[in-house]
N, C-alpha and C positions, 0 to 999 in steps of 0.2 A: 138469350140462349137458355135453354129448358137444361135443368140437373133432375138428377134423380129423385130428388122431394117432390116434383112437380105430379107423380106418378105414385104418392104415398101421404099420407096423414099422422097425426097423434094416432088416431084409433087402427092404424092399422101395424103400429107396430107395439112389440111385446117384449122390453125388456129383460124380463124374468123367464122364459118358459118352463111352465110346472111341468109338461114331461118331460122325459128325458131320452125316449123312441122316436124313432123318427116320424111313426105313423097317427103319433099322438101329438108333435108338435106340428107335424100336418094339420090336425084336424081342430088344434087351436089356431091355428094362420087363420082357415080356413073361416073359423067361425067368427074372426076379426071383419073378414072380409062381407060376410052376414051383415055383422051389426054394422060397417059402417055403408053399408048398401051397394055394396058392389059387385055383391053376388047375392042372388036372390034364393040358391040350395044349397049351405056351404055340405050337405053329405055327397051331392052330387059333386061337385064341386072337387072334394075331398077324395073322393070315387076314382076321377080323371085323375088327379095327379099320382094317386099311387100306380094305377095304371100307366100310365107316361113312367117313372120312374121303376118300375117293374123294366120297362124296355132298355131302360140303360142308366144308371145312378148318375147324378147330377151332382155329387160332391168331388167336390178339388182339393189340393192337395193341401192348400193353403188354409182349409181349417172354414171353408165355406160351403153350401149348398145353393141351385137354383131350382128347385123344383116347380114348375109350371104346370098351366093347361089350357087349351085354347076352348075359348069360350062361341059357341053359336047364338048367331044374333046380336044385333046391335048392341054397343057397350064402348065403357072407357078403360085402355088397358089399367091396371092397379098393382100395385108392389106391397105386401107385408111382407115385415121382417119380423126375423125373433131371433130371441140371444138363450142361448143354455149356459148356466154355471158352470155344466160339466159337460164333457165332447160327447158327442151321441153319435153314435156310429152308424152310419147311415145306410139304411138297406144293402146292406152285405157290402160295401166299397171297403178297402183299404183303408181310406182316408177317415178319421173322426171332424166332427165340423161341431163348430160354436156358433156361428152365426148363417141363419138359414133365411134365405129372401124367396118368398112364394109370390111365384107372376102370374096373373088371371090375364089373358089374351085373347081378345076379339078374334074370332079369324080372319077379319079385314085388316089386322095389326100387324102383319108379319115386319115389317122394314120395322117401326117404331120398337118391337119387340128385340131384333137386332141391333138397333142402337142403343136401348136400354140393358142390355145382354152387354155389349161394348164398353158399357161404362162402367157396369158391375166387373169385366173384367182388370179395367185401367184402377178399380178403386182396391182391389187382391192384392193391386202389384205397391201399390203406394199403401207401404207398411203404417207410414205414420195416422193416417185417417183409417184403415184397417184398427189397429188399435183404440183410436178413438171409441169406434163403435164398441169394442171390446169395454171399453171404463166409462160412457158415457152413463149419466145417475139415472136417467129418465126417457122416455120416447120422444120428448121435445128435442133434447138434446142428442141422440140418434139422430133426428129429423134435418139437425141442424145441421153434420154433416153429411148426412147426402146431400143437402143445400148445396156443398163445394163439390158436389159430383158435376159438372157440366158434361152435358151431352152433346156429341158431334155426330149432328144427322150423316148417315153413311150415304153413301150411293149403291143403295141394296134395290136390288127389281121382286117388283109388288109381285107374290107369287099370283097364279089366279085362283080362285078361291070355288069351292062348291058353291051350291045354293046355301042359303041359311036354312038349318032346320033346330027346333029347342033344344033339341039335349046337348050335352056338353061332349065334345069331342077330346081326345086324346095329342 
């Protein structure tokens, strides 16, 4: 059974985040996802998901974000996360969030993207590995627990998709 580490790296998550905006610890995700090659424009990249969250804030109540974007053209979905010391309040939401997990998504991804969405939500509700992430010292250790995130493929219907074209969609 596939967890949530299956769909993330050391290099793509950021224990520390030096900003403290949301559109700066966007664009640090973002440029994780650069270097570990899973996105080949993290400005582009970066682009979409302000845009995507411009349409409707992605932070929860519980002190998380999911900020995403679906990507054109062939690719493997990818998950960085990043942790703030301090809450950063998230493009105007209510809520402040410490821990922010940015989804880059194929458009052929959609179901996978829902089961990954699925697990990030069962992982909000189970306080005690929420916290982990909150104390853990390093990105390995981060890494470690998504490890006990199992994913339970849904029975979600593949929506149909446009043609692929390069740029990054919303």
């Amino acid at each position: 059974m596939s967890t949530l580490a299956d769909f993330s790296s050391p290099r793509l998550i950021i224990p520390e985040l030096r900003h403290q905006d949301p559109s700066g610890a966007v664009a640090e995700l973002c440029t994780s996802f650069q270097r570990g090659g899973w996105a080949p424009d993290s400005l582009r990249l970066h682009q979409a998901v302000l845009d995507r969250e411009s349409l409707s804030s992605t932070a929860q109540a519980s002190g998380w974000a999911v900020p995403h974007a679906r990507l054109a053209g062939p690719g493997r979905m990818a998950l960085a996360l990043g942790r703030s010391s301090e809450p950063v309040i998230w493009f105007g939401a209510v809520h402040a969030v410490r821990l922010i997990f940015l989804v880059a998504v194929p458009e052929t991804a959609a179901a996978e993207y829902l089961t990954v969405v699925a697990g990030l939500a069962r992982l909000s509700q189970d306080r005690a590995r929420f916290g982990q992430l909150l104390e853990a010292p390093d990105a390995e250790a981060m890494l470690a627990v998504l490890a006990r995130i199992e994913l339970r493929p849904g029975r979600f219907r593949r929506a149909r998709t446009a043609p692929s074209s390069p740029a990054l969609t919303a």
